[in-house]
N, C-alpha and C positions, 0 to 999 in steps of 0.2 A: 246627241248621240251618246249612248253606255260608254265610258272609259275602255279602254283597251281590256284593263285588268279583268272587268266583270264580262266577257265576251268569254265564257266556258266553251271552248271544243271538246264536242265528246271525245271522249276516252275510255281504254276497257277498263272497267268495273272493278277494282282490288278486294280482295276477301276482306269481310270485314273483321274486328277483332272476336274472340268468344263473348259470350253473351256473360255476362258478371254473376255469376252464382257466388252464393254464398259460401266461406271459404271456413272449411273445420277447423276448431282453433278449441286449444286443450282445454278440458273442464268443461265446454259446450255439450248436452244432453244429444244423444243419439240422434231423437226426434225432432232437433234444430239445424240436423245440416242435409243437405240436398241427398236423397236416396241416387244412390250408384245408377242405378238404370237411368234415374235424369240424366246423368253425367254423360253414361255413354249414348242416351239416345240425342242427346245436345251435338255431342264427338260426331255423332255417324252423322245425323242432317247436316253439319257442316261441310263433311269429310265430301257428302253428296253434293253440294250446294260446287264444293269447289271442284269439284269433276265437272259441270256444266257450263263451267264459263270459259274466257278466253285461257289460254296457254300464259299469259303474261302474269295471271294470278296464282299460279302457282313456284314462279320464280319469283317476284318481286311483290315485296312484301310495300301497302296502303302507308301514307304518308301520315296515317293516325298509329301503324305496329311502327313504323320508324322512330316516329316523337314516345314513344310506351316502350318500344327497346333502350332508348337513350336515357328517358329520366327514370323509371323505373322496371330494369333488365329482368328482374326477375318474377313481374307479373306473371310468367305464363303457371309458375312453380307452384303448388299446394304452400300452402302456411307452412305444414312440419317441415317439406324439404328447403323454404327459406332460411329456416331455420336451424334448419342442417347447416346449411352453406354458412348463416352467419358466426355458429360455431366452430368450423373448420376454420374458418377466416382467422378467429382471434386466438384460436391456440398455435396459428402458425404464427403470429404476433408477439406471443408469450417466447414460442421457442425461438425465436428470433434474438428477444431480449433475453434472455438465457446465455445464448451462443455471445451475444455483446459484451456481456456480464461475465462468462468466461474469458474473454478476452483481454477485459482490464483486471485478471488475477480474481474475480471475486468467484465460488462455489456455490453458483445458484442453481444448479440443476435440482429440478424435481421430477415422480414418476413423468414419464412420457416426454423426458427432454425440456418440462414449462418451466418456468421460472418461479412459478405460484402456484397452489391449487386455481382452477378455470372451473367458477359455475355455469350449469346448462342457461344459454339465452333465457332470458324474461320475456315473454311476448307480449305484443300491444292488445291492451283489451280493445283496440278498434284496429282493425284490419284497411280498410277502404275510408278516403274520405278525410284521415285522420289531423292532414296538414293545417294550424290554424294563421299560416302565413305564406300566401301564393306572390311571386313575382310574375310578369307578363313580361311582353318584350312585345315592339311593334317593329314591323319591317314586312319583307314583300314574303307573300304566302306561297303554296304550291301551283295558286294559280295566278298570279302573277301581281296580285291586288296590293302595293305596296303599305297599307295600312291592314294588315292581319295582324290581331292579338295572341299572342299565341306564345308557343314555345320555340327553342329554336334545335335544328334538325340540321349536320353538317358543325362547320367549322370556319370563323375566321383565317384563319392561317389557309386552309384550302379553300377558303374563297370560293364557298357552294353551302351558303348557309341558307335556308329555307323556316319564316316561319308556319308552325303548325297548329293551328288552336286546338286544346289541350282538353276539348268534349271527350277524348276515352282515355286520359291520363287517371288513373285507378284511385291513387293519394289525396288529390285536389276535389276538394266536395264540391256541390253545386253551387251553393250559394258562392264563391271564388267565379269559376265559370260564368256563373248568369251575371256577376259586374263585369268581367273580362267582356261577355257578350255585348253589353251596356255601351261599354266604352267603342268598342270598334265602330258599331254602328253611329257613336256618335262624331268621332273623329273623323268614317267615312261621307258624314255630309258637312264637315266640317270645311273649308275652302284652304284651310292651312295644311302644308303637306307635313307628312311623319317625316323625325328627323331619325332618318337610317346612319349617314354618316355625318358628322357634325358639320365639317367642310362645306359639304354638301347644301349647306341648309337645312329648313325644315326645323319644324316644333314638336309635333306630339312623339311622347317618347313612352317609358315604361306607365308601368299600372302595377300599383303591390295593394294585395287584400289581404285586411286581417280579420279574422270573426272568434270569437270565443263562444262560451256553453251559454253565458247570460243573452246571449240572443245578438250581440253585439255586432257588427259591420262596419270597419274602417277601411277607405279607398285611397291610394296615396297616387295623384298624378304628378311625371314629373315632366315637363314643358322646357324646351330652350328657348329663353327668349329672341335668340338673332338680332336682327336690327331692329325689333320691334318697340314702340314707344309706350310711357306706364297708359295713356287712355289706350291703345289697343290691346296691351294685357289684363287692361281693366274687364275693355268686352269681352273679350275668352273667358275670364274666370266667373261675370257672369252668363255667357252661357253656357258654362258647364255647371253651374251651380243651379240654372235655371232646366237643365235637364236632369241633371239629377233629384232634382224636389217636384218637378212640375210634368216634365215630360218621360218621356217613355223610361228612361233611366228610375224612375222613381217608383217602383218595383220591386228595386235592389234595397231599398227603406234602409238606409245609409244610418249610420249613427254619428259615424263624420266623415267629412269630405277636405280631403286637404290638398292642396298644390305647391309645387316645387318648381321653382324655375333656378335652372340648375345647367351650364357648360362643360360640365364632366361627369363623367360614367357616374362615380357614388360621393355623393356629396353629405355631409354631417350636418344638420339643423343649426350650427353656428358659421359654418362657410354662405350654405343656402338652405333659410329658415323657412320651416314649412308654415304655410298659410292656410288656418283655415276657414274653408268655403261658406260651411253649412256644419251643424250640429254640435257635438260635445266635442272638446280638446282630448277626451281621451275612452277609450272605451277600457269593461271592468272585466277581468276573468276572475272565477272563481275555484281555487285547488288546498286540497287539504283542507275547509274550512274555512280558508281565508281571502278577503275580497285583494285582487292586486289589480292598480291603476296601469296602462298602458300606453304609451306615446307611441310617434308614429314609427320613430327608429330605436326604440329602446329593443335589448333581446329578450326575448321568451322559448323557452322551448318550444318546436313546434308542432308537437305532440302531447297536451294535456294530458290528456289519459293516461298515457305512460310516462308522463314526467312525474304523476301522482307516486307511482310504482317510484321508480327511481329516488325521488327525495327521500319517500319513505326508508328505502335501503340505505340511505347516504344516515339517516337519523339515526338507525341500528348501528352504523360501521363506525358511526363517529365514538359510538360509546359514552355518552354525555352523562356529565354529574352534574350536580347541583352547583359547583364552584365551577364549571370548565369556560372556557372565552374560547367560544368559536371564530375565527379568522376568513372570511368568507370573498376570498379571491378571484374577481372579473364576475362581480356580486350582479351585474342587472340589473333589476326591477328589485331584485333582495329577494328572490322566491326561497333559493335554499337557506338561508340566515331566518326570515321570521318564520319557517316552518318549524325550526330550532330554537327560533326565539325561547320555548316558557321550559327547553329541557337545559337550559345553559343560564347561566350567571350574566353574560355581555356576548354580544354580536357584535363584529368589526367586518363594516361593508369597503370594498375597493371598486371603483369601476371607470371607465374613462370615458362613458358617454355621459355629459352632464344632464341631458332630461331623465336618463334610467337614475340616477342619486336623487333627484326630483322627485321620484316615482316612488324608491322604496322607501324614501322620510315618511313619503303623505301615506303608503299603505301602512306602516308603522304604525303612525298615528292613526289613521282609519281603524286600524285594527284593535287598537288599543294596547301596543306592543310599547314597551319604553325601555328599553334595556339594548337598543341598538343604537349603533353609531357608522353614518355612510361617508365615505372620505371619495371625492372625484377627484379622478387623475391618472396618468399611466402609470400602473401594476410599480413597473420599474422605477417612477420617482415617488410614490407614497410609499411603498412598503418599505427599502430601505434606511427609509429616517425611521419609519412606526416601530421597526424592530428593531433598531440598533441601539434603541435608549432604553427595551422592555428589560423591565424590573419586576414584573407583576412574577407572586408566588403561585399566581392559580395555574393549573392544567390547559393549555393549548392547541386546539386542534384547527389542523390549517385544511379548506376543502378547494382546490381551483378548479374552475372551469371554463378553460380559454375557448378562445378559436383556432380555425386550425395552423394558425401558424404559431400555436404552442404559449408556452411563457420565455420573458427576455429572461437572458443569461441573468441578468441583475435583480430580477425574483427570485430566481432558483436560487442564485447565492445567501440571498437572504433567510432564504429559507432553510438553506443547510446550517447556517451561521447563525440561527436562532435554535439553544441547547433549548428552551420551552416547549419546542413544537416538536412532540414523540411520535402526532399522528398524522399520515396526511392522505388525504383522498384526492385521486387527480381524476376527475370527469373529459375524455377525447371523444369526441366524433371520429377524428380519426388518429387512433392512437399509431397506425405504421408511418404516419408522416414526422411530423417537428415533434409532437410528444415522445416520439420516440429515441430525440435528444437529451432533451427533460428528464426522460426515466433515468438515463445514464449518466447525468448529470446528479443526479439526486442519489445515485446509488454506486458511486465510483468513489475509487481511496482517497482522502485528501492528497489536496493538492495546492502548495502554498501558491507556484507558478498563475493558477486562476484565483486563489485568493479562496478557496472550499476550503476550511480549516475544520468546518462542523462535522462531526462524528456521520457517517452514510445511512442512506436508509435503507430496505430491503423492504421488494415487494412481498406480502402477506396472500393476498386473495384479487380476483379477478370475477368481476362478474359484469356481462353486458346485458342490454336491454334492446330490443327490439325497439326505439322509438322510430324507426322509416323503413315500415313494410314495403314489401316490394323492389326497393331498392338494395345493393351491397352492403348499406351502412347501418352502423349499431352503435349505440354510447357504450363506452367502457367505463366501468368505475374500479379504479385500482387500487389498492389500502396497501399505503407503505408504513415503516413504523420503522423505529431506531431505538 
């Protein structure tokens, strides 16, 4: 007998989402974007479509607009009006820090209340699709199948979390999907249950895909072992390694295949080191000209395309001489340092995941770059020795690019406390969270009481970048100076 879960009762019929036209986006020639009567004769068939069905489709929105409302809200919008919104968003960010900045006594007000001139959003040259790193989640779906790969829809804390596979999620390209699709099906014939809550039992867990422009395809499964013994983790990994290469998974033409057996939510390749299955240890992306190696937890923006745009801006702002030593803060892979590599004297990389220093040696080298040096470790215990002893006469420019729970206090001091460094560029995702500690941190009067003895900076310019269409978010890059 079918499992409970796969026993579908019909149901009415939910609208489905609009049909994915192609979305106008500035510089695109007239005769590249959908003529207006598509638009509305698209509009009207639906508008009819959904007059015909039950009463139930017009109040409650299909379990694919719930999962497309949550990850990315503001799919239904045109590009320009994304765009609007994500401009509004960051001069209310600016006037925020303005108003903070008044606060601790400093005169930052400019036209319109900002704190800085605010350039108009950068948009992504890729609208759909653009993500070149997907997380999955397995758990029980909307029909009750406790192994759907999907996304998730609800909320722990209210405990009505549902997942949703992620076929009309707008960001995530196919090739993400058709491994996401890969795996369900093979977990669903697999005899081993998904592990929803760890207590609970249960093995199969997440699925993170990454792909880049070289053609590239990395699958990262991560597996709780439970009570299981090394010959029955053995069997799993071959036959996931044997569907992946042999069977129906092998499709997805993998370039690597790696596994995680792992007892908590996110684990780091030194607690639980990934294994891998099948293929290369690392797949290549290529940006700016330059090939960069990838591991499985190292960061990468995940937006190539607009991360193209973006460093290139950050090159401009840095203002580099022939003498300057770039400082290159929560470094990565090292993408911003060796795109800077040949306009700079020396690159100084910091980073605290040790495969990403790994990464950015070998692309260095790959590259044929020699003039960089990568230091692994938290931000907070390399930088304060690196800068406390700097004697060097060259020009100094510092560029960080945390995550979002910002930089520790014992960076920013350093970096106030370093008279060398007159320029600095902070890159946020989300600059109204913890960055927005940071700025005031960086821009408030000494204060022996925290030990800021360094002269303050003042933000200069603001400018964000579309890197996650569709959704509220936008990189900011701010150029402070002293």
């Amino acid at each position: 007998m079918a499992p409970v879960w796969a026993l579908r009762p019909p149901r009415c019929r939910l609208r489905p989402p609009p049909l994915a036209l192609p979305v106008p986006v500035p510089g695109l020639p007239a005769a590249a974007r959908p003529p207006r009567s598509l638009l509305t004769a698209t509009a009207t068939t639906w508008e009819r479509r959904g007059k015909a069905r039950a009463s139930c489709s017009l109040t409650e929105p299909s379990w694919e607009e719930r999962l497309a409302n949550a990850v990315t809200p503001l799919w239904r919008l045109s590009y320009q009006e994304q765009l609007q919104v994500k401009h509004d968003s960051q001069r209310k960010i600016l006037q925020t820090l303005a108003s903070r900045l008044e606060e601790l006594g400093i005169d930052a007000q400019k036209p319109g209340g900002l704190c800085c001139p605010l350039q108009p959003v950068v948009p992504s040259p890729i609208i759909n699709g653009y993500r070149n790193k997907s997380t999955f989640s397995v758990n029980r779906g909307p029909d009750g199948n406790p192994k759907t790969v999907g996304m998730y829809v609800g909320t722990g804390r209210e405990r009505n979390i549902v997942c949703v596979k992620a076929n009309h999620v707008e960001n995530i390209p196919s090739k993400h999907k058709q491994v996401a699709q890969c795996y369900e099906e093979f977990i669903c014939h697999s005899p081993l249950d998904s592990c929803i809550l760890f207590h609970e039992g249960g093995h199969w867990r997440e699925l993170v895909v990454r792909t880049t422009r070289c053609g590239h395809t990395m699958a990262v499964i991560t597996f709780h072992p439970q009570q299981l013994g090394q010959e029955a983790l053995a069997t799993q990994k071959a036959l996931l390694k044997e569907f992946f290469t042999c069977g129906p998974g092998a499709v997805c033409a993998l370039t690597s295949l790696y596994f995680q057996e792992s007892t908590m939510t996110r684990c780091p390749h030194e607690q639980s080191p990934f294994q891998l299955l099948h293929g290369a240890p690392h797949i290549l992306e290529e940006l700016l000209g330059l090939q960069f190696r990838i591991s499985p937890d190292a960061f990468f923006q995940v937006n190539t395309a607009g991360a193209e745009l973006l460093y290139q801006a950050v090159r401009e702002l840095c203002q580099p001489t022939g003498d300057t030593v770039l400082l290159d803060i929560c470094c990565g892979t090292g993408t911003i340092g060796l795109s800077l590599a040949h306009q700079v004297s020396k690159v100084i990389g910091v980073e605290v995941v040790e495969k990403a220093i790994e990464d950015a040696e070998w692309n260095a080298a790959f590259n044929g770059i020699s003039n960089c040096e990568f230091h692994s470790g938290k931000a907070e215990a390399v930088l304060p020795q690196l800068l406390a002893s700097w004697e060097d006469a060259r020009p100094l420019v510092a560029v960080v690019n945390p995550s979002r729970a910002g930089l520790h206090y014992r960076v920013v001091r350093a970096i106030r406390n370093c008279r060398a460094i007159r320029r600095l560029l902070y890159i946020s995702c989300k600059p109204e969270g913890e960055a927005m500690r940071n700025f005031l941190e960086l821009c408030c009067p000494p204060d022996p009481r925290k030990k800021l003895a360094g002269e303050p900076f003042a933000p200069v310019m603001a400018i964000p970048f579309d890197l996650f269409p569709h959704t509220v978010h936008c990189e900011l890059v701010l150029l402070f100076t002293r």
